[in-house]
DRENDO-1510 file (C-alpha; in Angstrom, 1 decimal, always signed):
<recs>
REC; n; res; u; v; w
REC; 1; UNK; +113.6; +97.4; +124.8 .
REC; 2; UNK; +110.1; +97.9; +122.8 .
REC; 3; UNK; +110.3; +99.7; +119.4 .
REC; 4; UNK; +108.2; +100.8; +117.1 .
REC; 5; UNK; +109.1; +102.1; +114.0 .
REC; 6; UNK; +106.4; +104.2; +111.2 .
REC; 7; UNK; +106.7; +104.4; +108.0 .
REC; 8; UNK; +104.7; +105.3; +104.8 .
REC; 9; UNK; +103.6; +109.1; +105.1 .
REC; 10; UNK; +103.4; +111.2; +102.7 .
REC; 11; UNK; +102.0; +113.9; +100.9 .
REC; 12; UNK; +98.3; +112.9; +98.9 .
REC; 13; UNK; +95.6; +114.7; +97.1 .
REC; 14; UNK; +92.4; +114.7; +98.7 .
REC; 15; UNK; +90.3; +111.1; +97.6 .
REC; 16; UNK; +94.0; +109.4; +97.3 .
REC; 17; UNK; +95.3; +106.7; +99.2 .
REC; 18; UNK; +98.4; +105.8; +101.6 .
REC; 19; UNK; +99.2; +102.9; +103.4 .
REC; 20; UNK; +101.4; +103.4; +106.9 .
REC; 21; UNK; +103.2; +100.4; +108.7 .
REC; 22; UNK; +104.8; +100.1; +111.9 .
REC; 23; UNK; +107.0; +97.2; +112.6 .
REC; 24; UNK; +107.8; +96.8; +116.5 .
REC; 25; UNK; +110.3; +95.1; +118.1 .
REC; 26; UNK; +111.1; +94.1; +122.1 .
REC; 27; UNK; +107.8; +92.6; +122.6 .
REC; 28; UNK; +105.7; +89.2; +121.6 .
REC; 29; UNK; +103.8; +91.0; +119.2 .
REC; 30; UNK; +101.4; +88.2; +118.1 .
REC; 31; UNK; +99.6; +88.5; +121.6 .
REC; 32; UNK; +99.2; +92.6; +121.6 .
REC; 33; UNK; +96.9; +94.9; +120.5 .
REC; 34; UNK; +97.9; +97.6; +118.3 .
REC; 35; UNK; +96.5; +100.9; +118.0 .
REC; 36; UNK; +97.0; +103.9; +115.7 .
REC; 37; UNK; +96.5; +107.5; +116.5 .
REC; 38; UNK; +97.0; +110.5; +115.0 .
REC; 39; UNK; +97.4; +114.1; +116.0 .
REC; 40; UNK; +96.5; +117.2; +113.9 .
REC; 41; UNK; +98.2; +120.3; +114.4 .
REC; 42; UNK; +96.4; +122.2; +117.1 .
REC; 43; UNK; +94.5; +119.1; +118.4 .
REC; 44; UNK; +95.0; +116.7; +120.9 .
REC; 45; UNK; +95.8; +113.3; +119.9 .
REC; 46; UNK; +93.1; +111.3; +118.9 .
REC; 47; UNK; +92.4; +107.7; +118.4 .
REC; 48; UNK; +92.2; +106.4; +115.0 .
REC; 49; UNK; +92.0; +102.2; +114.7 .
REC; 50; UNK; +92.6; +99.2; +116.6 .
REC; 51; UNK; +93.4; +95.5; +116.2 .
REC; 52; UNK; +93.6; +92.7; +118.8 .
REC; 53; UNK; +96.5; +89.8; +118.4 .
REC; 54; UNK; +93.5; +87.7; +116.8 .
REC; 55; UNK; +92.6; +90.8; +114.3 .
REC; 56; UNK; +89.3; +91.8; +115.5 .
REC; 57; UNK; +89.4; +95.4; +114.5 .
REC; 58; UNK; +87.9; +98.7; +115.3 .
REC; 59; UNK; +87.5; +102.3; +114.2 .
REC; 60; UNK; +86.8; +105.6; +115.1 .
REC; 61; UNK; +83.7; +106.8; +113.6 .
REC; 62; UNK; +85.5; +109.7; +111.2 .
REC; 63; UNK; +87.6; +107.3; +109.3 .
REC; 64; UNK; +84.9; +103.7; +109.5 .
REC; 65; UNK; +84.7; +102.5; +106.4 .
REC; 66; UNK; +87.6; +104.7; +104.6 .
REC; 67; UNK; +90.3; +103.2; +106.3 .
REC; 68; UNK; +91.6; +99.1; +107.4 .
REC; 69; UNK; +93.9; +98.5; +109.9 .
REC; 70; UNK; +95.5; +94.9; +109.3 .
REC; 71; UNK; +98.7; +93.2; +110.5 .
REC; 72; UNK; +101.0; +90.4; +110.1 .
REC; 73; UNK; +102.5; +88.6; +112.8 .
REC; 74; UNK; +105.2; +87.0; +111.7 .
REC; 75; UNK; +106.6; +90.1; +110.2 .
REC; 76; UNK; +105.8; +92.0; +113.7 .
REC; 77; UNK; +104.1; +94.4; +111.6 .
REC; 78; UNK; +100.9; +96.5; +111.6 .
REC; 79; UNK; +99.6; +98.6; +109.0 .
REC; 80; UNK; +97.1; +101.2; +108.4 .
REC; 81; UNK; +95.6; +101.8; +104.6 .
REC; 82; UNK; +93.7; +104.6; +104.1 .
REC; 83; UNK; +91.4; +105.6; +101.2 .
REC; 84; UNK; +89.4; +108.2; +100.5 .
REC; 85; UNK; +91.6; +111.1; +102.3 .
REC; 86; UNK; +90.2; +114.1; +103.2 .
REC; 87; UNK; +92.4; +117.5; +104.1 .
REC; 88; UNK; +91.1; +116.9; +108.2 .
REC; 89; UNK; +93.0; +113.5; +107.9 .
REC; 90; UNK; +96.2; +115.0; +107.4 .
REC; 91; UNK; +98.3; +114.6; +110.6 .
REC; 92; UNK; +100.9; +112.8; +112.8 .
REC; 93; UNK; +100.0; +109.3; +112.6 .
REC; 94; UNK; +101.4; +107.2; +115.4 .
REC; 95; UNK; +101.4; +103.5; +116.6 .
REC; 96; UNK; +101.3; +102.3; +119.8 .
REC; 97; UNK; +100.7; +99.3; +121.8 .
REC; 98; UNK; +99.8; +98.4; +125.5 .
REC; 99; UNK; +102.2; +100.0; +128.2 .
REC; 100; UNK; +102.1; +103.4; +126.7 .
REC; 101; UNK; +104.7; +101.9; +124.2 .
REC; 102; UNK; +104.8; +104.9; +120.7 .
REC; 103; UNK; +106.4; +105.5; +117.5 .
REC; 104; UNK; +107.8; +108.4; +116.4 .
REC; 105; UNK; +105.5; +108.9; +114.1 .
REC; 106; UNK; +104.4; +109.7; +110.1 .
REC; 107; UNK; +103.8; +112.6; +108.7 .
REC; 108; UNK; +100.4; +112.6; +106.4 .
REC; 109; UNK; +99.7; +115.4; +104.5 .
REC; 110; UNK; +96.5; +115.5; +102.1 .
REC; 111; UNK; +96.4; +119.0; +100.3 .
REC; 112; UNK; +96.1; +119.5; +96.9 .
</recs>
């Protein structure tokens, strides 16, 4: 049975940071790619960051250079720091893997 698991939301002034992590379970993680989305209230989910089993790593143009997706395989665990955050980050942030596999997701709120 595949589980993934957030954690790390919060609540963040705007240029602030937060780190997520989603540790997953049921599945030889080492070998997947891991995604993160997130979905703002009103919006339809949108893709956020990416990282292959080999951590080659991409990101969505709106949060490139603000925000590093990293993980750490023998902890089955991906993270996702962000820096810089802006109000239109704040969302559900979600991570998900191949086979339509999702969390249940973070809250992140950036308001001051």
């Amino acid at each position: 049975q595949v589980q993934l698991v957030e954690s790390g939301g919060g609540l963040v002034q705007p240029g602030g940071s937060l780190g997520l992590s989603c540790t997953a379970s049921g599945i030889h993680f080492s070998i997947y790619t891991m995604d993160w989305y997130r979905q703002a209230p009103g919006k339809q989910r949108e893709w956020v960051a990416s990282i292959t089993g080999r951590g080659s790593t991409n990101y969505a143009g709106s949060v490139k250079g603000r925000f590093t997706i990293s993980r750490d395989n023998a902890k089955n665990t991906v993270y996702l720091q962000m820096n810089n955050l802006k109000p239109e980050d704040t969302a559900v942030y979600y991570c998900s893997t191949i086979g339509n596999y999702w969390g249940q997701g973070t809250q992140v709120t950036v308001s001051s």
